[in-house]
ZAMARGU-4260 file (C-alpha; in steps of 0.2 Angstrom, whole numbers, plus 5000, padded with zeros to 4 digits):
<rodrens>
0) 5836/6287/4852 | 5843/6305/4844 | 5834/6316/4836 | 5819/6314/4825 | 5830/6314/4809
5) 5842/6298/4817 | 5826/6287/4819 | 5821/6291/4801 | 5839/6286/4796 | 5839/6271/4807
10) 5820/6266/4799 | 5827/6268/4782 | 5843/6257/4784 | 5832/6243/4794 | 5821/6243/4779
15) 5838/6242/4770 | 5842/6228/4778 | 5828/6218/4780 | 5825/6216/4761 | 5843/6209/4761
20) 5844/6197/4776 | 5839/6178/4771 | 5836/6170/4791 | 5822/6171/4798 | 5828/6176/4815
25) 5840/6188/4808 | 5826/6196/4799 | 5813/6194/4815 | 5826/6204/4827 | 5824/6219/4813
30) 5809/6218/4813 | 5808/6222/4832 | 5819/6233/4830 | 5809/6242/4819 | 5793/6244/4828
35) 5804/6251/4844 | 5811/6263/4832 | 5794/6268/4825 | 5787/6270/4845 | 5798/6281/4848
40) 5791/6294/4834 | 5774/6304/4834 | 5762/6301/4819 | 5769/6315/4811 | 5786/6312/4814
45) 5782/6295/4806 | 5774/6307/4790 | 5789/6316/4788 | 5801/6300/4784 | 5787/6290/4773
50) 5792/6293/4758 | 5812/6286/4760 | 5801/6270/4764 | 5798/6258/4753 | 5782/6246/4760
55) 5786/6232/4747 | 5800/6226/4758 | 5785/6224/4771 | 5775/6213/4759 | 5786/6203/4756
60) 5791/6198/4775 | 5772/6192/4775 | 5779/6178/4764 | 5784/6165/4778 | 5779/6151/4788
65) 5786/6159/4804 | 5767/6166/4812 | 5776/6178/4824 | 5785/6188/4810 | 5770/6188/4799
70) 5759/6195/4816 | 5776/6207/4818 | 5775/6214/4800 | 5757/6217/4797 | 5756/6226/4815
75) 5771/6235/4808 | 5761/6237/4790 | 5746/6243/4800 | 5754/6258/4808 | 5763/6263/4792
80) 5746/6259/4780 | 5736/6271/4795 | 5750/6288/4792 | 5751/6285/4772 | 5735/6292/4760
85) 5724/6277/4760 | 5721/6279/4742 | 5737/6285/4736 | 5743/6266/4749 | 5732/6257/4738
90) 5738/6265/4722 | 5755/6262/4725 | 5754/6245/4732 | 5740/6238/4722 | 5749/6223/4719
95) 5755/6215/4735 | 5737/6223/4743 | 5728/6209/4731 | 5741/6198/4735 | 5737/6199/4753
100) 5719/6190/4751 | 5725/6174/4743 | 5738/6174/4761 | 5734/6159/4774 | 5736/6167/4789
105) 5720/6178/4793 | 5728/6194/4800 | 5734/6200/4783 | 5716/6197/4772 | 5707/6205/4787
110) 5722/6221/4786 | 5721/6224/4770 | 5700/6223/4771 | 5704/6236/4788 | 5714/6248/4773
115) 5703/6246/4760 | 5687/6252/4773 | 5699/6267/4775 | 5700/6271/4757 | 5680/6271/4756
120) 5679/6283/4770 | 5692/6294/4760 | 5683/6291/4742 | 5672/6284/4741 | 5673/6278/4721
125) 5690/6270/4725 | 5688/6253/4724 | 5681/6258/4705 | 5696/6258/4695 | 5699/6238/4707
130) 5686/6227/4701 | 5696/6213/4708 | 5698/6219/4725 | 5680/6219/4726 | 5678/6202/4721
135) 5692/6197/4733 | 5679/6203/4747 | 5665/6196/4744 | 5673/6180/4743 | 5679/6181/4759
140) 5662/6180/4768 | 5668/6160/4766 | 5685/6162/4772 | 5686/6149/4786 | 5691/6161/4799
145) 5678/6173/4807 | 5689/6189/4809 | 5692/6190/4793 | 5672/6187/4786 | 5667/6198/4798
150) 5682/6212/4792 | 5672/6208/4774 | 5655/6211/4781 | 5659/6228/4787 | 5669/6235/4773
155) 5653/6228/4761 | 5640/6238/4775 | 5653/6254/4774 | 5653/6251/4753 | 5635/6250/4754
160) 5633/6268/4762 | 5642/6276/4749 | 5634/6279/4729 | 5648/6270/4723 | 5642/6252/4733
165) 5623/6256/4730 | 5629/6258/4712 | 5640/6241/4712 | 5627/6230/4721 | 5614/6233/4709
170) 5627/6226/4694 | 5629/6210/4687 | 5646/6209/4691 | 5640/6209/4712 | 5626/6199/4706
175) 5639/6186/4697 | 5650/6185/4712 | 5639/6182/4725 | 5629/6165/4716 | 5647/6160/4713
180) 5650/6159/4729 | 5634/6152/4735 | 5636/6141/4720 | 5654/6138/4722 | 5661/6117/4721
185) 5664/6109/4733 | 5649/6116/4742 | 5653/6133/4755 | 5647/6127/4773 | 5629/6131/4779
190) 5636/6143/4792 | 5647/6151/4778 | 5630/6153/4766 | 5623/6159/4782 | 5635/6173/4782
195) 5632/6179/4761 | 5613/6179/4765 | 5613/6190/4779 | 5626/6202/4769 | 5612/6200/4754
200) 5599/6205/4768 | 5607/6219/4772 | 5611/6226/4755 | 5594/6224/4749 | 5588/6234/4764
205) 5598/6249/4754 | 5583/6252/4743 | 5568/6243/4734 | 5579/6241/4718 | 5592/6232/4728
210) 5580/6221/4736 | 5572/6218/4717 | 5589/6216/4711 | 5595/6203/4721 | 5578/6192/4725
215) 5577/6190/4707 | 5593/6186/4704 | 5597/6174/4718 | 5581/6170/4723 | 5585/6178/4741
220) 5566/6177/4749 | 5562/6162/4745 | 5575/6155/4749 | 5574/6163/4767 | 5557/6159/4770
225) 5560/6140/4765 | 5574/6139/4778 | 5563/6148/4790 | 5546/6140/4790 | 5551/6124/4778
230) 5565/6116/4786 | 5568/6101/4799 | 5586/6111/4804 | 5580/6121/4819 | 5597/6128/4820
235) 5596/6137/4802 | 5579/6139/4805 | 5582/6150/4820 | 5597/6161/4808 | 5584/6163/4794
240) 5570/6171/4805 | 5584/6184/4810 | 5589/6186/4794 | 5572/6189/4787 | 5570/6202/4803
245) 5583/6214/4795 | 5571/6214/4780 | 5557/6220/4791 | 5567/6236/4797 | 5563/6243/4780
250) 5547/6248/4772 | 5548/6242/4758 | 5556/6226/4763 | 5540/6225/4776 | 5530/6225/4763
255) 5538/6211/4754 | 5536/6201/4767 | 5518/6205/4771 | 5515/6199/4753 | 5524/6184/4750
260) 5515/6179/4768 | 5529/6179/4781 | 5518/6187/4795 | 5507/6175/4794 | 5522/6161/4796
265) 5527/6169/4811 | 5510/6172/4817 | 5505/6155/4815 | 5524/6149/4822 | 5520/6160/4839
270) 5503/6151/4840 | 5512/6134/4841 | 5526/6138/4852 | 5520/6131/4866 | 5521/6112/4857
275) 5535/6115/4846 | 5551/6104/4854 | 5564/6121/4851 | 5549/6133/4856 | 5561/6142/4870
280) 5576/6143/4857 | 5565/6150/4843 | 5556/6164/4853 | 5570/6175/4853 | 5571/6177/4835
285) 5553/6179/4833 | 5555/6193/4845 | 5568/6202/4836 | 5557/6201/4822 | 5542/6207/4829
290) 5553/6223/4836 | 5559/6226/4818 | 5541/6227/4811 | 5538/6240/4826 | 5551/6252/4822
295) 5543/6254/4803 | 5524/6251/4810 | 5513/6245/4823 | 5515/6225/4821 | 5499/6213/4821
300) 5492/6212/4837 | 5495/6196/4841 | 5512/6201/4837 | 5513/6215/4849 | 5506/6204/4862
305) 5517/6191/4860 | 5533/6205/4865 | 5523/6211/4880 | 5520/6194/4889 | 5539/6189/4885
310) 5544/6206/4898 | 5530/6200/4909 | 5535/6181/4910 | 5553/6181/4908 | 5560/6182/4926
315) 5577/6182/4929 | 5580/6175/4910 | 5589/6192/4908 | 5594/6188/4890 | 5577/6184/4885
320) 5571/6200/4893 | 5583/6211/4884 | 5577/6205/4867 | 5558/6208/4872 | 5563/6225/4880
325) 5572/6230/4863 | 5558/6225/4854 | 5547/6235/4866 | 5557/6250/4864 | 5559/6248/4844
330) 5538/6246/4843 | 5536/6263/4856 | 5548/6273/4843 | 5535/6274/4831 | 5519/6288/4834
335) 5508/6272/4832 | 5518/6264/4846 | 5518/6276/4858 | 5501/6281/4857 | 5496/6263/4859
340) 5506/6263/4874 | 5498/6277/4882 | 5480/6266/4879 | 5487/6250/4888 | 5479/6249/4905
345) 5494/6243/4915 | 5510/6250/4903 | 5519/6257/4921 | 5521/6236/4925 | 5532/6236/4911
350) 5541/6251/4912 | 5543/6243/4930 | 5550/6228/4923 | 5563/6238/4912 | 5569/6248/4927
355) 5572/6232/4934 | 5581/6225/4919 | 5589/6243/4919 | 5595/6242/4938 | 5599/6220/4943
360) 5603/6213/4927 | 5620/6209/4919 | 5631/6221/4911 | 5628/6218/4895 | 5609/6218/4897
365) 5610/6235/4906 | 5618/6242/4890 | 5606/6236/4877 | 5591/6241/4889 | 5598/6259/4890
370) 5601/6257/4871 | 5584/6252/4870 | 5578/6266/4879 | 5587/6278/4870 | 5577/6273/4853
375) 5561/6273/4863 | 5565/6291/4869 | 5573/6299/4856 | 5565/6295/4841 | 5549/6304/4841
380) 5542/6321/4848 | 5525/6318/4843 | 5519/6311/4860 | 5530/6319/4870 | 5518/6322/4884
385) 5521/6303/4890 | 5540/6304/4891 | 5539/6313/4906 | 5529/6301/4916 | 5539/6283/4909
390) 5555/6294/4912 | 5550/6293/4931 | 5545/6277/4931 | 5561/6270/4925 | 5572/6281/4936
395) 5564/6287/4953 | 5575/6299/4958 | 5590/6310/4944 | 5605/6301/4954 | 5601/6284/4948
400) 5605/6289/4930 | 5619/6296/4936 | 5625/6284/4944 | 5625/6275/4927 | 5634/6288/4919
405) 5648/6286/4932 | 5651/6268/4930 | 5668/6262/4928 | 5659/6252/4913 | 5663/6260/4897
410) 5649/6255/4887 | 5638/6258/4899 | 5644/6272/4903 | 5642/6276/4884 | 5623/6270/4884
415) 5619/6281/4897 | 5626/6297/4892 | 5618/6293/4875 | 5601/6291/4884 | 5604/6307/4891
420) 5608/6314/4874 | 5591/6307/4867 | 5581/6316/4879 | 5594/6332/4880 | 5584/6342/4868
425) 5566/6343/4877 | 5560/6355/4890 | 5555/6343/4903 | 5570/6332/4903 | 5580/6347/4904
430) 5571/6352/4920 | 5573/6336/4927 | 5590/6334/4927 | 5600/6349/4923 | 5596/6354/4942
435) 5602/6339/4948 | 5616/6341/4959 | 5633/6338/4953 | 5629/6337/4936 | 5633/6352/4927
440) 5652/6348/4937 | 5649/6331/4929 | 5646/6340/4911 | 5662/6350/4910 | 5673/6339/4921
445) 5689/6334/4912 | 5692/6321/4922 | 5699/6304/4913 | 5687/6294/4903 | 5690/6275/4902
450) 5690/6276/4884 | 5689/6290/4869 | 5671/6286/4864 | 5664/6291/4883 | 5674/6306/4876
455) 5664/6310/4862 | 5646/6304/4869 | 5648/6317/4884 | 5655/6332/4873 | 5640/6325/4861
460) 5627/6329/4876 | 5633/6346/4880 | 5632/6353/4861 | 5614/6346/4861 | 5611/6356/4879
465) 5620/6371/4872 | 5613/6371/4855 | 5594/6370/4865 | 5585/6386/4864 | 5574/6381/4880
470) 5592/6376/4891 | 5596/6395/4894 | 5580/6396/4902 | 5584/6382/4916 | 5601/6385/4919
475) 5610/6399/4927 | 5621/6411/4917 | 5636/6404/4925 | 5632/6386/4921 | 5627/6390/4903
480) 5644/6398/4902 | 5653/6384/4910 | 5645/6372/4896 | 5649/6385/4882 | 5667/6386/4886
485) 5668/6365/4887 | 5662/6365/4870 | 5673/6379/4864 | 5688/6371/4871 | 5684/6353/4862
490) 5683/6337/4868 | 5700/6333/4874 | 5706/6349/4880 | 5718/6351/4894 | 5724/6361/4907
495) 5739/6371/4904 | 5747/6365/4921 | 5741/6345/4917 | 5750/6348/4900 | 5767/6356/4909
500) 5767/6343/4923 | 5767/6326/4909 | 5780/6335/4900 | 5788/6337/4916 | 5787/6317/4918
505) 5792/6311/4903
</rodrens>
């Protein structure tokens, strides 16, 4: 297309242009035009032309009933939004950004929710100085389309990480807005309530204040332990008990629950699951529970036993399996856990089971059953002197996790090299399976990865090796060089001649 400046001058006359044209078609053929103009420049090219361009002509493309130029301009938006100073976007375009919630087609409240988690990321107090913006995002945990509650329930997660969101949540204006919405006439759905209540979970997760904050304000326990042990809706019964579940990932949201008796519920509730009528569709969420109490302490023993006779009993029901085996691994991350693993008489016929799970099963179960492991593994060095032997349990020979880490399977892949990782800083898994052959080539090969992240979770285990004081011991000085230089380099370097010959191409 010419040289870098032509393409901005063309970028700037089709902005030009499209503010002035009335058709639809007429403006839609710019509009394409516009994003081959802009694939033709590098991210920083793009920088260099940003400020001739004026983003409101943008905006108010978004106001038409034509769905393919509304999808054009907010892909269009997103690539501009992503080059600009997320703040100094949000500053400028403050307006039409607000505008973009009230908008009926989902794409643009769920861009400008993807912008706005961009700004927290960059400063976090940003959304301060907008009060109205964060309104607009609570509120649209009850839009009718899921992308777009699910945009909201990340940004409020990613606001709740930062001082800023911890401060917010704990004000009357969050307070305010969320009973308005659950409150709102006509009546939000069940499913849509569904959706606020796990958000309100999660945020009163962030501390004991927040959990004071919002159960007395909205009444959020009882209300969750009604649905859960109260109702004839099996259906919202079963969403409860896994909303109550995220509570027991926390200690002091444990303890709430131990007092206002909602182990006993579910201790009593696993007792009669055998005669409930929807006993096989509520034992999965009572196993995700029982497996959030485990990762903060030892759950009742009734409890416990309930997880291990789900991995004994659940066959081929691999989806069953995977939530006991979770639960399992969350319940052995704890000391407590592991040391009453070490007591059970026949603890290898589980990890047998999980190596199974590990080597037959689905895809997607293999991944959360690595995942699973990975807690299991990596989170405690207390009782270390029983890794060694589950290790070999679950893998019999090195080549079958590496097999796993070869995989075509991206997330897969991803779970096993972050197993590895989990187990990359102790001695003994060191000498298991540093020695292996071929891995130390796997380990520095820049071969292609099937996506980015594989990228980052191998560079990721090779600074765990590097930064070990006990690796240098068990590897050559050769290797430990080949894995320093790797790391020096950075995860996506290439080779001089790779970089000549796809100039070459293009």
């Amino acid at each position: 297309m010419g040289s870098t400046a032509e393409t901005g001058t063309i970028l700037e006359k089709l902005f030009g242009s499209i503010e002035t044209v009335a058709d639809d078609k007429a403006r839609m053929e710019l509009l394409t035009n516009l994003k081959l103009a802009m694939g033709t420049l590098s991210r920083a090219q793009l920088m260099e032309h940003m400020n001739n361009l004026n983003l409101e002509v943008l905006f108010g493309c978004l106001v038409s009933d034509n769905s393919e130029q509304i999808q054009s301009t907010c892909d269009i938006l997103k690539n501009l939004m992503t080059v600009l100073d997320p703040v100094a976007c949000l500053d400028k375009y403050h307006e039409s950004i607000t505008q973009g919630f009230s908008h009926d087609a989902p794409e643009v409240p769920a861009l400008i929710m993807s912008h706005l988690t961009r700004c927290i990321e960059v400063d976090e107090s940003s959304l301060n100085k907008y009060p109205n913006l964060r309104v607009a995002v609570i509120g649209q945990l009850a839009s009718e389309e899921l992308n777009a509650a699910k945009e909201a329930d990340k940004l409020l997660m990613k606001y709740g990480t930062t001082k800023s969101g911890k401060d917010y949540f704990l004000s009357q204006e969050a307070v305010d807005t969320f009973n308005a919405l659950l409150n709102k006439k006509p009546s939000i759905s069940e499913t849509k309530k569904f959706r606020v209540y796990e958000v309100l979970t999660n945020i009163s997760t962030l501390s004991a204040d927040h959990f004071n904050t919002l159960n007395t304000s909205v009444g959020l326990m009882n209300l969750l332990i009604t649905l859960s042990f109260k109702s004839d809706d099996f259906l919202g019964q079963i969403n409860a008990i896994e909303i109550l579940a995220n509570l027991a990932g926390c200690p002091h949201g444990q303890e709430a629950l131990k007092t206002a008796g909602v182990f006993q519920e579910i201790k009593t509730l696993t007792e009669s699951l055998g005669t409930e009528p929807h006993g096989e569709i509520l034992l999965p969420g009572i196993i995700k529970f029982i497996g959030k109490v485990g990762a903060v302490s030892l759950p009742p023993t009734e409890m416990t036993a309930l997880v291990m006779t789900t991995i004994l009993q659940s066959g081929i029901n691999f989806p069953l399996k995977t939530v006991a085996v979770e639960a399992f691994a969350h319940i052995g991350g704890t000391v407590e856990g592991k040391q009453y693993y070490k007591n059970l008489p026949n603890i290898r016929k589980y990890f047998e089971l999980i190596r199974e799970l590990l080597s037959i099963a689905p895809t997607e179960s293999r991944t959360r059953g690595l995942e699973a492991m990975s807690f299991l593994f990596g989170s405690d060095e207390a009782n270390e002197d029983c890794l060694p032997h589950w290790f070999n349990i679950l893998f019999h020979d090195m080549s079958e996790l590496m097999d796993l880490v070869r995989l075509p399977f991206p997330e897969m892949r991803i779970a096993a090299l972050n197993f590895l990782s989990s187990i990359a800083h102790l001695e003994w898994a060191q000498r298991h399976y540093l020695k292996g052959a071929g891995v130390i080539e796997f380990l520095t090969s820049r071969n292609p990865e099937p996506v980015k992240e594989c990228v980052y979770a191998k560079f990721r285990l090779v600074q765990i090796i590097v930064d070990s004081p006990s690796a240098a011991k068990i590897l050559s000085a050769e290797n430990m060089a080949l894995l320093k230089l790797y790391i020096h380099q950075g995860p996506f370097y290439a080779h001089a001649e790779a970089t000549v010959a796809t100039a070459g191409a293009e």
